[in-house]
N, C-alpha and C positions, 0 to 999 in steps of 0.2 A: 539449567540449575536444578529443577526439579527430580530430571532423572544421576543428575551428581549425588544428590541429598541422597534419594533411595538407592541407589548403589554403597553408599558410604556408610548407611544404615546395616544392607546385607554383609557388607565387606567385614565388620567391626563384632558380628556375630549376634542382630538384631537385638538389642541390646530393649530396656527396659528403664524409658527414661523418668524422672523423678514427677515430671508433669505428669504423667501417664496415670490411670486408674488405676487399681491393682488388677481388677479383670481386664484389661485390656492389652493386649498383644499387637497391634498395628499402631503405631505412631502417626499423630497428623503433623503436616508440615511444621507446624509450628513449634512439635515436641523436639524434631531433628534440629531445626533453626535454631530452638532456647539453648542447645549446649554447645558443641566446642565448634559448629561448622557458624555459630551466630555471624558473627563478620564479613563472611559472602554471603549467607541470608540476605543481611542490610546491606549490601555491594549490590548484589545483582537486581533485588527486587527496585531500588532505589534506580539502577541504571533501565531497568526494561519499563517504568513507567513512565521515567521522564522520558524516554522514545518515543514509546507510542503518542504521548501528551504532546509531544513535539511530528509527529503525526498528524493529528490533525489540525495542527494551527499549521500546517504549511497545503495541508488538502483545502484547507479555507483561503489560505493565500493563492492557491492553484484556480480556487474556481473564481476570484475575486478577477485574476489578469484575464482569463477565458481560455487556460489552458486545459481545463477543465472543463466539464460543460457547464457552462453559469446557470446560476439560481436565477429563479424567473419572475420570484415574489420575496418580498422580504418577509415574509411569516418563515420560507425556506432558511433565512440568514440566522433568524430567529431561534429556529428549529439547530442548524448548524452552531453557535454560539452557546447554549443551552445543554448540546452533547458534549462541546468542549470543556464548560463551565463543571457539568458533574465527573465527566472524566479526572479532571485534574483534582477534584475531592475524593474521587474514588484513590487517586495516587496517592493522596497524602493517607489516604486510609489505611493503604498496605504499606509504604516508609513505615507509619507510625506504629502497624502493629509490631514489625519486623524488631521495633528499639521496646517498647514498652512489650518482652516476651512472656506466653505463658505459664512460664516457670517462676517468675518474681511479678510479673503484674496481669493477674489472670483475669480481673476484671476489664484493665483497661485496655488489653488485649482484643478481650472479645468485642467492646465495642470499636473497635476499628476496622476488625476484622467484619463486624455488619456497614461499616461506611465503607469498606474496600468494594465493597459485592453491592450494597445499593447504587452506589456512587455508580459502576459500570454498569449496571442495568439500565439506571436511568440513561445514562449515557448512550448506549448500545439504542434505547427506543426513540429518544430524539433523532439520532442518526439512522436508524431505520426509518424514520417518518421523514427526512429529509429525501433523503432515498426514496422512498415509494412517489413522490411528489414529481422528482426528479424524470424519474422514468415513465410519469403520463408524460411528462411536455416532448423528452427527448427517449421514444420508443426506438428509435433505430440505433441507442447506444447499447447494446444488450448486456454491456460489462454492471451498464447501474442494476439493471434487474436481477443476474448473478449477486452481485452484491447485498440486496436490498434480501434475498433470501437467504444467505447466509447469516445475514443479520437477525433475522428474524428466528430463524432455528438456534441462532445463540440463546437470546432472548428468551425461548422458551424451553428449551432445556439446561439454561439458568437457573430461572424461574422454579422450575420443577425438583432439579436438585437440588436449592437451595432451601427448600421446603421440607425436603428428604431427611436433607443434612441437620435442620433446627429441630424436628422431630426423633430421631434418630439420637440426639443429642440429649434431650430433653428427658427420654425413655431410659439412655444410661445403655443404649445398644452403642458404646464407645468405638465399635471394631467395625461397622458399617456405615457409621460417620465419619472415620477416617477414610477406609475408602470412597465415600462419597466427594470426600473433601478432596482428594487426592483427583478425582474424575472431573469435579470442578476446575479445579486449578492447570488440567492438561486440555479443556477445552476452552480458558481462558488463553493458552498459548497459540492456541488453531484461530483465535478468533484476533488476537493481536495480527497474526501470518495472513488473514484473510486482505487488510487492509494494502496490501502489493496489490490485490487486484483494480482496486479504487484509481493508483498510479499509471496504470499499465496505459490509458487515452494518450496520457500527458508523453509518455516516451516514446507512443507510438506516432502521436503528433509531431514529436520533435525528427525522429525518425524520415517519419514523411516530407515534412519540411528541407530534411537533407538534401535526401533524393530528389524531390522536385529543387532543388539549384543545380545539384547536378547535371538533371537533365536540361533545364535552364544553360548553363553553360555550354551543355554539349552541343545542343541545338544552334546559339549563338556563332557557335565555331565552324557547325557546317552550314552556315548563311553566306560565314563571310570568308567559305572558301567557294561556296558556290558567287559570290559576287567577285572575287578575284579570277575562276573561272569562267565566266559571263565577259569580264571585260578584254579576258585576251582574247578572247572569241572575236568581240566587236575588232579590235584591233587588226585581228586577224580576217578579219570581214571586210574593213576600212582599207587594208592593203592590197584586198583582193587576191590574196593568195591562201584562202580556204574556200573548198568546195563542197556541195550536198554528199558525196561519197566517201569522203573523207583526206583524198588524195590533195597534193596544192595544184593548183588551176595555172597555167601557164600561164606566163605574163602575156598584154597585151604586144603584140608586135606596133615598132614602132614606127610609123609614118613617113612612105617614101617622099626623099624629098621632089620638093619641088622643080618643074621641067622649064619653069618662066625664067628667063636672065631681065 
């Protein structure tokens, strides 16, 4: 979406929209969004948070059955529940800025847009702190600790642009806060993509599980071709007509008769 928006920008001859500053020459998302592309604004943004929202209420359902590595304390659940909780405010924060846009409602804009960006910070450090907990108990899953620092360098270069950008903003350096905002918003998409890492146990489990019936079966199969094996042997033992060399063993000759009348 993002890269739609700024192609659609270039495409139209970077045009100079009514939200905009009069110094200001880069548009922030919001400036593209408030005019004629509004309707996949609200489409997509509205589609890529309920995903991710629905993300982690099914990573919680994952670790809840142990297809996941389970939580070992419920301060963990806690922690989990609490990511969910601000995530799904953080969504409502970017729907809502997406409908209330900066061209007709500037104030009520900007406050959604500070509930979009808290909302998944908080979010992003519960679930970082879930994760770091995670990976004392179960250190030989190396996927949590990938993850847990992925998370963490969200987090902090969040945090930092997001400082950038309210400063930046505040000074009336319009054109640096765009791209700021612009920087945010494509590390927001990297950090959505990170969480396939989180799944990857669960398929690999499922995976594994495969294979061992597979081999299960195969194994089964050559049991009970070695016991169908086995018995024609015996059979062939009981008749006396196998031998240690392989050959059949001559029958026994049978019993001159008797010389007594």
């Amino acid at each position: 979406m993002l890269i739609a928006m700024l192609t659609y920008w270039a495409a139209t001859g970077k045009p100079i929209y009514v939200s905009m500053d009069q110094n200001q020459r880069i548009p922030y998302i919001s400036d593209i969004g408030a005019d004629t592309l509004k309707p996949m604004f609200i489409a997509m943004s509205a589609v890529t948070v309920v995903t991710f929202d629905l993300a982690f209420i099914f990573e919680r359902y994952l670790r809840h059955t142990g297809k996941l590595a389970p939580n070992t304390s419920k301060w963990q659940k806690v922690y989990s529940l609490c990511s969910t909780i601000a995530a799904i405010v953080g969504a409502a924060g970017l729907i809502l800025l997406t409908i209330f846009d900066t061209k007709r409602h500037p104030r009520l804009h900007n406050v959604f847009l500070g509930v979009f960006i808290i909302g998944y910070i908080v979010s992003a450090i519960f679930i970082c702190w879930e994760y770091q907990r995670l990976g004392i108990h179960y250190r030989q899953h190396s996927v949590l600790r990938i993850s847990f620092w992925i998370k963490l360098a969200f987090i902090l270069f969040e945090i930092a642009l997001a400082i950038a950008f309210g400063s930046c903003s505040k000074t009336e350096h319009y054109d640096a806060a765009a791209v700021l905002e612009w920087i945010i918003a494509f590390i927001y998409c990297f950090y959505v993509l990170s969480f396939f890492i989180d799944f990857l146990p669960a398929l690999r489990g499922k995976h594994h599980q495969s294979h061992q019936t597979e081999m299960q079966m195969a194994e089964e199969g050559t049991k009970g071709e070695m016991r169908g094996g086995n018995s024609d042997s015996e059979e062939h033992l009981r008749n006396g007509v196998h031998s240690t060399n392989g050959y059949p063993k001559p029958a026994a000759e049978a019993p001159l008769a008797s010389q007594n009348f």
